[in-house]
VMD Tcl script that draws the C-alpha trace (Angstrom):
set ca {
  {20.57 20.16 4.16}
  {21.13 17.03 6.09}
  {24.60 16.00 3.80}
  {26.98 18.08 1.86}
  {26.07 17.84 -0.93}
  {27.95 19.37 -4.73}
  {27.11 19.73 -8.32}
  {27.90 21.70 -11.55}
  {27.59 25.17 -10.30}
  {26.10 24.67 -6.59}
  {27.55 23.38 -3.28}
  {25.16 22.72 -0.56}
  {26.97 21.85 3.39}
  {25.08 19.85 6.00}
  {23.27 22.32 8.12}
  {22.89 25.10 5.60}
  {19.39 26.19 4.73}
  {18.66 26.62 1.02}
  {15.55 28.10 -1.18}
  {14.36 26.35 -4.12}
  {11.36 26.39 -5.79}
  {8.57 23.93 -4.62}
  {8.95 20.65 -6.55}
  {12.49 20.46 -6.32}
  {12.43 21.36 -2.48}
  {10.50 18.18 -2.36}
  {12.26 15.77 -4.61}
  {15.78 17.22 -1.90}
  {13.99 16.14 0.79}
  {13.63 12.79 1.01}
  {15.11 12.58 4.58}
  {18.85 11.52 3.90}
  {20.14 14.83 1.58}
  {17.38 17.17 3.17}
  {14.15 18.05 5.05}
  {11.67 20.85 4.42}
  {11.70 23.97 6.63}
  {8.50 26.28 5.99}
  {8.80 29.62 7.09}
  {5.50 30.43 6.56}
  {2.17 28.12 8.15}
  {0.75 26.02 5.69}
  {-3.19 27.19 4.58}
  {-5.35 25.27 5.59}
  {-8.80 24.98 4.31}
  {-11.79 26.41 6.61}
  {-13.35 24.04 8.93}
  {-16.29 23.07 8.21}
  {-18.99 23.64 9.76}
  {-20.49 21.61 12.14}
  {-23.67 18.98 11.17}
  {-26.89 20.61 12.35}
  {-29.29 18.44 13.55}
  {-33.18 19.01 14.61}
  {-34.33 17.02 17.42}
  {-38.06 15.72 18.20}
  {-39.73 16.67 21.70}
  {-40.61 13.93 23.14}
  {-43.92 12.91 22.71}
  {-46.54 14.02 25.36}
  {-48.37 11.56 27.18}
  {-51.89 11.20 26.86}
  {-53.45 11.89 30.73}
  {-55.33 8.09 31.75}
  {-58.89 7.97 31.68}
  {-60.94 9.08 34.19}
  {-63.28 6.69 35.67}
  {-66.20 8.45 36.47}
  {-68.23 6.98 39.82}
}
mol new
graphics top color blue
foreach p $ca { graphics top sphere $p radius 0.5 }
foreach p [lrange $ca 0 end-1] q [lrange $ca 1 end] { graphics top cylinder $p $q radius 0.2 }
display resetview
C-alpha cells in the first residue's frame, strides 16, 4: 500500500503488503493507493523459434572458351 487507506471491515497502512485476488489487486493499484508486488515470475509464453531460412550457392561460373590454335 502506498496510503493508508480504511473501509467497512478492513484497514490497510502505507507500507503494508496485502493479498487480494487478481482484479481487485489491479483496480488498488493504480499508483497513488498501491502498486503490485508478484511473488512469483510472471509465465511467459515460449520463444519462438527462430525463422529458418535456405540459402542458394552461388551460381558456378561457366570456365571461358578455349580458343583452339
Amino acid at each position: 500500500m502506498l496510503t493508508s487507506v480504511a473501509g467497512e471491515g478492513f484497514s490497510y497502512r502505507a507500507g503494508e503488503e496485502i493479498d487480494l485476488p487478481g482484479a481487485e489487486a489491479a483496480k488498488w493499484a493504480d499508483g497513488v493507493r498501491a502498486e503490485l508486488v508478484r511473488s512469483e515470475p510472471l509465465e511467459t509464453p515460449e520463444q519462438p523459434s527462430a525463422v529458418e531460412t535456405a540459402k542458394r550457392r552461388p551460381a558456378r561460373r561457366k570456365a571461358a572458351p578455349r580458343g583452339t590454335s
